[in-house]
C-alpha positions, 0 to 999 in steps of 0.5 A: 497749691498752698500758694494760692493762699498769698492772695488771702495775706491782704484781708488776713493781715487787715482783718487781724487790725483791733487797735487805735487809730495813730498817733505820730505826734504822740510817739514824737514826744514820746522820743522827744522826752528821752532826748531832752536830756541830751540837750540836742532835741531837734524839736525844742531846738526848733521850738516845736511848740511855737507856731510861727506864720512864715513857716508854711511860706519856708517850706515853698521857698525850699520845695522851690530849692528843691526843684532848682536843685533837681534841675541843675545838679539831679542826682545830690541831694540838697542836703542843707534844704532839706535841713531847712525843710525839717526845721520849719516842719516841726512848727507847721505839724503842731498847728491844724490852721499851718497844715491845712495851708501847707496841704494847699500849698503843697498839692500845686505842680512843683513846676518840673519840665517833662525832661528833668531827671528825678531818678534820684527819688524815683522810687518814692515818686508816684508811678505812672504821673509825668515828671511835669505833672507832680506835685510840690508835696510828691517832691517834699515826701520823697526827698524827706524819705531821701535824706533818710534812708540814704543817711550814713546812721541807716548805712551804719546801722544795717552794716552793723556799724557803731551807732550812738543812742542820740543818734538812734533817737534822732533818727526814729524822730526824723522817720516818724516826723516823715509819717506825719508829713505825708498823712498829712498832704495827701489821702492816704490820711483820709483811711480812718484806721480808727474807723475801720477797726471798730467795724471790723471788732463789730463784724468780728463780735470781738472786745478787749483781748478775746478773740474769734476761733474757728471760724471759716466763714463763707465768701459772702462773710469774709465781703461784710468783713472786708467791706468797711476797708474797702469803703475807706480805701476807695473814698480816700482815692477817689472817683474818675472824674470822666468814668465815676465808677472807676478810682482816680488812676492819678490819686492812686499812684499817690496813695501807693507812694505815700504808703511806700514812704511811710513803709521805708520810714517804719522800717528805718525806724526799726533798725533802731529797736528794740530801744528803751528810748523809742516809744510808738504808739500801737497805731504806728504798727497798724499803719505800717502793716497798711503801708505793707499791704498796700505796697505789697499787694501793688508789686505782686499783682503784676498786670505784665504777667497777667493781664487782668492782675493789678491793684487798680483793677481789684479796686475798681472791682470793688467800686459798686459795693462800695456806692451801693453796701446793698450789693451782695455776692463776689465782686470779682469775676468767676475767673479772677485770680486762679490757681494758674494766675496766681502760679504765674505771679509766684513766679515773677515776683519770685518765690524766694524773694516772697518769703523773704518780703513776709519775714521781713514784715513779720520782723519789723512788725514785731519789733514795732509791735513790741516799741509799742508795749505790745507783745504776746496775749494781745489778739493782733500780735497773736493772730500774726506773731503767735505760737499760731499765728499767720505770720509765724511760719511763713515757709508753710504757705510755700509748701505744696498740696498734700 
């Protein structure tokens, strides 16, 4: 059945990737230079170029606020922290020595208790790791994302509600500054897209805007192609400290928060395009079709319906190769993922809420793509978005076998 062809969306989408490595701030100043002239730019209002020493220490007094807050009234949201928290932020993002002491400071255990109630902000927190086992930059990101996507300018904008362009503005701002934060504090920062891209132009003998047509490419190929994210994917995780040839199961679920935080932050920003205001850098769409990936590929790979099916396993998998580059041949076992497997994943997640999960993507894709001065004749938007892209029309993977 064609629906097999839903476990290739991760190395098509990946092996589609030929820009640059991004640039949040760069995108920042972009926005912050249409909303200069509204006079309430919260970046020059909080002095976004001056670096002062006590703002690191102004963030661990609020994450403290944070995780009072969560133990005594868990389900509002400490609205006016978090405020707090956004003000000191734009200073410690513009200087390498304030980010390297906020990351520190920001990977020690909030303090929580095994029993307190962080249901609120569940859906950002890393899945798997005990309430008292998490850290102040867990909570920081997923209460900045929070305040975010919970805020009457999103409810107003999805329910097509009259939103003013300073406040489109301010949001797009507010969701990219969430990006950097969490690039920031934790691994997933470490995935050099730079990287990854110019050994995937080196495998695939592409330059500037051509592009490779026709060609299949046997099991072996498509490894070489995608050894390189592998390898990026995997050292960014890290190693089991007890098993070394298994990834750290704890900065796993990590790197799946962050990346379902910066997902949420891209498509939150996308309820504001297109707008002539906003302007992204083209890395801003390669780490939202990574954070798409990653997220997606966790969700559908469900080891409740099959037991062997889970993204943890396939990195695990992937280990050897990327110790030794020498290895050759499948890394997976003979019998991984079949037709059947991959019928019975269908199922669970759903085939309609699938095809509604790679429209989505492709729309917000698109819109991100387009902010960024990309649009039809560049190779990646034409691998996914073109007349004949991958992405163009979804409803023929669903189809069945002729």
């Amino acid at each position: 059945m064609k629906k097999v062809l839903l476990v290739l969306v991760v190395p098509i989408l990946l092996l589609a990737m030929i820009s640059c490595d991004s640039d949040i701030m760069g995108s920042i100043n972009a926005i912050k230079g249409v909303l200069e002239p509204l006079n309430e730019n919260v970046y020059i209002n909080t002095r976004l170029y001056t670096v002062d020493t006590s703002q690191v220490e102004a963030v661990t007094t609020q994450i403290t606020a944070v995780v009072s807050n969560i133990t005594t009234n868990p389900t509002v949201a400490p609205t006016a922290t978090i405020t707090e928290i956004k003000t000191a932020l734009t200073t410690v993002l513009t200087s390498p020595t304030k980010l390297t002491a906020l990351k520190d400071e920001m990977s020690q255990e909030a303090g929580l208790e095994s029993t307190a109630d962080v249901s609120r902000i569940q859906d950002y927190l890393p899945p798997g790791v005990a309430t008292d086992s998490l850290t102040k930059g867990d909570l920081l990101a997923a209460e900045l994302i929070y305040s975010i996507a919970e805020s009457d300018v999103v409810t107003d904008l999805k329910n097509n509600s009259s939103v003013t362009e300073k406040q489109k503005l301010a949001l797009a701002s507010d969701a990219l500054q969430v990006v950097e934060v969490v690039k920031q504090i934790s691994s997933i920062g470490e995935v050099g897209v730079d990287q990854i891209v110019s050994d995937l132009l080196a495998q695939f003998g592409m330059s500037g805007g051509t592009s490779r047509e026709g060609e299949s490419g046997d099991d072996d190929d498509q490894l070489e192609f995608l050894q390189p994210i592998a390898v990026a994917v995997v050292n960014a995780i890290g190693y089991d400290e007890d098993d070394p040839d298994k990834i750290d199961s704890e900065n796993l679920a990590r790197f799946i928060a962050g990346f379902t935080i910066v997902r949420k932050s891209y498509e939150t920003i996308a309820l504001a395009l297109p707008n002539d205001g906003i302007e992204l850098e083209l890395g801003d769409s390669i780490n939202y079709l990574l954070s798409f990936v990653f997220t997606f590929a966790n969700e559908f790979l469900d080891p409740t319906v099959v037991s062997n099916a889970s993204l943890e396993n396939v990195l695990n998998y992937l280990v050897p190769y990327v110790k030794n580059p020498e290895l050759e041949g499948n890394p997976f076992p003979d019998n991984f993922l079949g037709d059947t497997d991959m019928d019975l994943l269908v199922a669970a997640y759903g085939e309609t809420a699938l095809e509604d999960d790679l429209i989505d993507f492709a729309d917000t894709f698109g819109l991100l793509m387009e902010a960024a001065g990309v649009a039809e004749g560049n190779v990646l938007y034409d691998a996914l978005l073109g007349d004949d892209g991958f992405l163009t029309d979804i409803d023929s993977i669903f189809g069945s076998e002729e």
